[in-house]
C-alpha positions in Angstrom: 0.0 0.0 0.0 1.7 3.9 -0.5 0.7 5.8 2.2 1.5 8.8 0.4 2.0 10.7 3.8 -1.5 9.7 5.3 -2.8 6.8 7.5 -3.1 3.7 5.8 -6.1 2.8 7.7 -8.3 5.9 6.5 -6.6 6.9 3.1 -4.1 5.7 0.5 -3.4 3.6 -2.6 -3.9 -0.2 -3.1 -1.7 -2.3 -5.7 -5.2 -4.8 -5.8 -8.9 -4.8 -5.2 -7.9 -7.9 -3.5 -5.5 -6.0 -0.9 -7.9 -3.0 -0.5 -10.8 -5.0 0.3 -8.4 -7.4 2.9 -7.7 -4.1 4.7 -10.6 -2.5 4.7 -13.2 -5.4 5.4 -16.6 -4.3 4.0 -15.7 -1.5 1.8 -18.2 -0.4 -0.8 -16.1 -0.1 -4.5 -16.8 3.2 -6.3 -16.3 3.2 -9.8 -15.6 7.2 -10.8 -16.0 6.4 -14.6 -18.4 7.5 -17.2 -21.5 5.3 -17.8 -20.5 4.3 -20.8 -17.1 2.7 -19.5 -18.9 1.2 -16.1 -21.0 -0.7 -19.0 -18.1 -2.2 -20.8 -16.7 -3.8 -17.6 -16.4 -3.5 -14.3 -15.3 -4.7 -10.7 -18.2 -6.9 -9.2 -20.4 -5.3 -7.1 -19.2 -1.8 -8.0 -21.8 1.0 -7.9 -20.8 4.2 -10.3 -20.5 7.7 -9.7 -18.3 9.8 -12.1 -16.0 12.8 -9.6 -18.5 15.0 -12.4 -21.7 13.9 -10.4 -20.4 14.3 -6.7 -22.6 17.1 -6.7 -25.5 16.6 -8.6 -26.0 12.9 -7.3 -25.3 13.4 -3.6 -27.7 11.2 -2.3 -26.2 8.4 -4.1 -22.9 8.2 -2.9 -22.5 5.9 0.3 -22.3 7.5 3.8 -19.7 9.4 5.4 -19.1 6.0 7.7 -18.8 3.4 4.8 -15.1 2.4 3.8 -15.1 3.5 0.2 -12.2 2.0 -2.4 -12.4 4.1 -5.3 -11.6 2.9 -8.6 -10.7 3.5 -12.6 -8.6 3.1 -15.7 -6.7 6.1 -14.4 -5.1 5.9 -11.1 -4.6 9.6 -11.1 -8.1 10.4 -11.4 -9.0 7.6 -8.6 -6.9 9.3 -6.3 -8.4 12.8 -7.1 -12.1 11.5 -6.7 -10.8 10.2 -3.8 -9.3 13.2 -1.8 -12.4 15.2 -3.0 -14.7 12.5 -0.6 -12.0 12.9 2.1 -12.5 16.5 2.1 -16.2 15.7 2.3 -15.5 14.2 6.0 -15.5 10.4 4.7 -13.0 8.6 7.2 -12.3 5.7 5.6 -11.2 6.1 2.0 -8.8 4.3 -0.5 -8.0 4.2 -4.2 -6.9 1.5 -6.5 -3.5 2.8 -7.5 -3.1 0.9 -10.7 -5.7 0.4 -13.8 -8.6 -1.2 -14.5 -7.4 -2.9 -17.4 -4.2 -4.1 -15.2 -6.7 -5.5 -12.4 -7.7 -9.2 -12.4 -11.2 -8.9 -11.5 -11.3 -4.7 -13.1 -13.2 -5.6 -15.9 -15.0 -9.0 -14.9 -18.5 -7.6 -14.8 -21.2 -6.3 -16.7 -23.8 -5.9 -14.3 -26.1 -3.2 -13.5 -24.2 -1.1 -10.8 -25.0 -2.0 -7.1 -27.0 1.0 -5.1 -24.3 2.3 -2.6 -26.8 4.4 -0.9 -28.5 3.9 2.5 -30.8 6.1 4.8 -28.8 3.9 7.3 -28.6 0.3 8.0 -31.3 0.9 11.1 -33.8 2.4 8.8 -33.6 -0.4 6.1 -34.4 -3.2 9.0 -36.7 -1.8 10.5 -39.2 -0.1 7.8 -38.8 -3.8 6.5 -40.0 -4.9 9.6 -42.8 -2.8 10.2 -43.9 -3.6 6.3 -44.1 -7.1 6.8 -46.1 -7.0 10.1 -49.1 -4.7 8.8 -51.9 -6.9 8.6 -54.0 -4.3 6.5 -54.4 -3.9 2.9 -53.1 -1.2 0.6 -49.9 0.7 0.1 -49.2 2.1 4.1 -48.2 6.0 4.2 -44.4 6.8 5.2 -43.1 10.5 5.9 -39.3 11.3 5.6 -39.4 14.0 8.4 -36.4 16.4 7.6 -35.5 14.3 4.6 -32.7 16.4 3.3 -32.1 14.8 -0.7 -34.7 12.4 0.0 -32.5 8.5 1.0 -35.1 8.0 3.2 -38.0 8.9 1.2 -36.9 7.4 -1.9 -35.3 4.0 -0.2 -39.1 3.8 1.4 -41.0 4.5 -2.2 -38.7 1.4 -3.6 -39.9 -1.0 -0.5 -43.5 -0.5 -0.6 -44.9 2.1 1.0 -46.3 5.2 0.2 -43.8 7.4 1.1 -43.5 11.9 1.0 -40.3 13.9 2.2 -40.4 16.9 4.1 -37.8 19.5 5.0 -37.1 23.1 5.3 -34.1 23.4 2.6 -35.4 23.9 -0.6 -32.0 23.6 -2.4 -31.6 19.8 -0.7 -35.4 19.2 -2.0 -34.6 19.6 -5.3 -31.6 16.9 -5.4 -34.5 14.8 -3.6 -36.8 15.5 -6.8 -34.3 14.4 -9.3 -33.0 11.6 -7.0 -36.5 9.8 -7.1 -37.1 10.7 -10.7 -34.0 9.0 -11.1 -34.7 5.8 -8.9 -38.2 5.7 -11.0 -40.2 6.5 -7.9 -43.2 9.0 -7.3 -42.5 10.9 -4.2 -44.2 14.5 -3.3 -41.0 16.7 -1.9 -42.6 19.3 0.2 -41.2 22.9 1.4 -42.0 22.7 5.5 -40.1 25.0 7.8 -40.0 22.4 10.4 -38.6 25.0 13.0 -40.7 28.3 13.1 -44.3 27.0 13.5 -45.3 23.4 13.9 -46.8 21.7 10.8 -50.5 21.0 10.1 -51.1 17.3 11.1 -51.9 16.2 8.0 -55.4 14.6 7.3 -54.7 11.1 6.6 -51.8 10.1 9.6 -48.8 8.2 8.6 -48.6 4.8 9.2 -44.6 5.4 9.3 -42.3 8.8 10.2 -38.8 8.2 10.1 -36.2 10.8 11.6 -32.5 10.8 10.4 -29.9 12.9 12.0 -32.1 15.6 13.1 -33.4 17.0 16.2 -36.1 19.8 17.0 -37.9 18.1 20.5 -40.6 21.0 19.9 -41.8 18.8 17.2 -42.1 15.4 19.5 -46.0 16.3 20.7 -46.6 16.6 16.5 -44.9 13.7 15.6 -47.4 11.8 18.1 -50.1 13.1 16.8 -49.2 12.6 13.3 -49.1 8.8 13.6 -51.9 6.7 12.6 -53.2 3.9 15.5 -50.6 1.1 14.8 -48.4 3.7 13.2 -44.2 3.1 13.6 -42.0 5.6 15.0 -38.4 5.2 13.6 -35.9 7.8 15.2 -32.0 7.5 14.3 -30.1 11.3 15.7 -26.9 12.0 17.6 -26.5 11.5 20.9 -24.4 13.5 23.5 -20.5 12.7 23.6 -20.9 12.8 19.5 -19.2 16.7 20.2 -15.9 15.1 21.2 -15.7 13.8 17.0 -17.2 16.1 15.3 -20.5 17.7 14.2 -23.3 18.9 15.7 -22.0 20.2 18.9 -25.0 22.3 20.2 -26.8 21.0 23.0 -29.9 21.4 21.0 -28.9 19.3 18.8 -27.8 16.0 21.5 -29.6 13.5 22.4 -29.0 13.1 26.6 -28.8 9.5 27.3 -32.1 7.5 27.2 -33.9 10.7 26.3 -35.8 8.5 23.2 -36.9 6.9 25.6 -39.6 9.3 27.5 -39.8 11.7 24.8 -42.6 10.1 23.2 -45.5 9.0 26.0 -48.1 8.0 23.8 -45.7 5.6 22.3 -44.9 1.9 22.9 -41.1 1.8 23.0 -40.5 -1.4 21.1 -37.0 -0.9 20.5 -34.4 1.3 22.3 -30.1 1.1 21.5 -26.9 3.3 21.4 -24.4 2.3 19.9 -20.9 2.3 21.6 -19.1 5.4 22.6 -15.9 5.5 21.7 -16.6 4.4 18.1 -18.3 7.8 16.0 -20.7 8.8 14.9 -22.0 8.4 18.6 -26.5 7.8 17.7 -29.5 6.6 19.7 -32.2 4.8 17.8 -35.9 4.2 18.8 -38.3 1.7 17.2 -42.2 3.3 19.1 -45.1 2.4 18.3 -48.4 4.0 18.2 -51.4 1.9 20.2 -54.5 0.9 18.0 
């Protein structure tokens, strides 16, 4: 591996996919070519995301937590794409620092690019979860509180359920919009200041809300009310300690420990976990449910 002067743990170049994927144990590969090139050949399991669509396609690259091993026929242009997601805060990043074509297993597949996206790991077991247990009939209603460029949304709209994003940031709602158009889903993006006045409870209640990464407790009463009898609660933020590495660092903005637990008493608290804290991001998650 050349370090290159960084740590070889977070960033640097690998002479194989082999060798990255050895020291970096469940690393995502992101191929940075053109579309036409991905379709010619590529690593298995890579997903694709040219350095030109960073910006445009946000919400498709993987999260700032996922090991990343970045890949194409140029080296040079690997390692650029790269240091532009380690000055996006991505803390575990690598590059394959020979080509493609040179590569064993470079050009070995031809398969439609894997998604490297997630709203999170929690959110994907659990929505599943709450799918499968609905006895009703129908397509179940899903909000995407504070959904930023829509993973949440749109990962719902592809499982089943009939799923909306709201959020304050119209800039963020339009990468949502395109996103979904992308994915080949129909969800309505709506403009809600979350923040200065508390949202009309809409007139049909959600049979799901999920919260990522965001905090306003104001809006706790609201969210109880906005949940249909049966409805699941789904609530993934930062937790306090989370300062120590990084962003947010306002109290506001902190869960205090066990907090998700109380903060909802209508709610049946089905499912309450931190995880550890000395490994960031430091997060509570809560699985509530709504009685009938």
């Amino acid at each position: 591996m050349s370090r290159g002067g960084t740590p070889a743990a977070t960033f640097g170049g690998f002479d194989s996919i082999h060798d990255a994927l050895l020291a970096l144990p469940g690393a995502r590969v992101l191929d940075v070519r053109d579309e036409r090139a991905f379709a010619l050949g590529h690593p298995p399991e890579a997903g694709r995301l040219s350095l030109a669509e960073f910006e445009t396609r946000r919400p498709e690259l993987p999260s700032r937590e996922t090991a990343v091993l970045v890949v194409h026929d140029e080296p040079a242009l690997a390692r650029v794409a790269a240091e532009h997601l380690a000055a996006r805060g991505y803390a575990c990043i690598a590059w394959l620092a020979r080509s493609l074509a040179a590569e064993p297993s470079g050009r070995a597949s031809r398969a439609a690019a894997e998604r490297l996206w997630s709203p999170s790991e929690f959110i994907e077991r659990e929505a599943a979860r709450a799918l499968e247990a609905r006895a009703k009939p129908g397509s179940p209603r899903a909000l995407d509180l504070a959904c930023g460029s829509g993973r949440g949304a749109v990962f719902l709209a592809l499982s089943g359920w009939r799923a909306e994003g709201w959020d304050a940031d119209g800039s963020a709602l339009e990468l949502a919009r395109a996103f979904a158009r992308r994915q080949r889903v129909d969800v309505p993006f709506l403009e809600h200041d979350l923040e200065s006045a508390e949202p009309p409870v809409p007139e049909r209640a959600f049979d799901l809300i999920v919260v990522v990464r965001y905090l306003h407790r104001p809006l706790f009463p609201w969210i109880e009310r906005a949940l249909a009898p049966g409805g699941v609660l789904l609530y993934e933020t930062f937790r306090d300690g989370q300062q120590r590495f990084g962003t947010p660092k306002q109290e506001r903005f902190l869960l205090r420990d066990g907090e998700l637990t109380t903060a909802f008493p209508s709610l049946v608290v089905e499912r309450h976990e931190q995880t550890p804290d000395g490994t960031p991001p430091l997060l509570a998650r809560l699985v509530a449910r709504k009685l009938r």
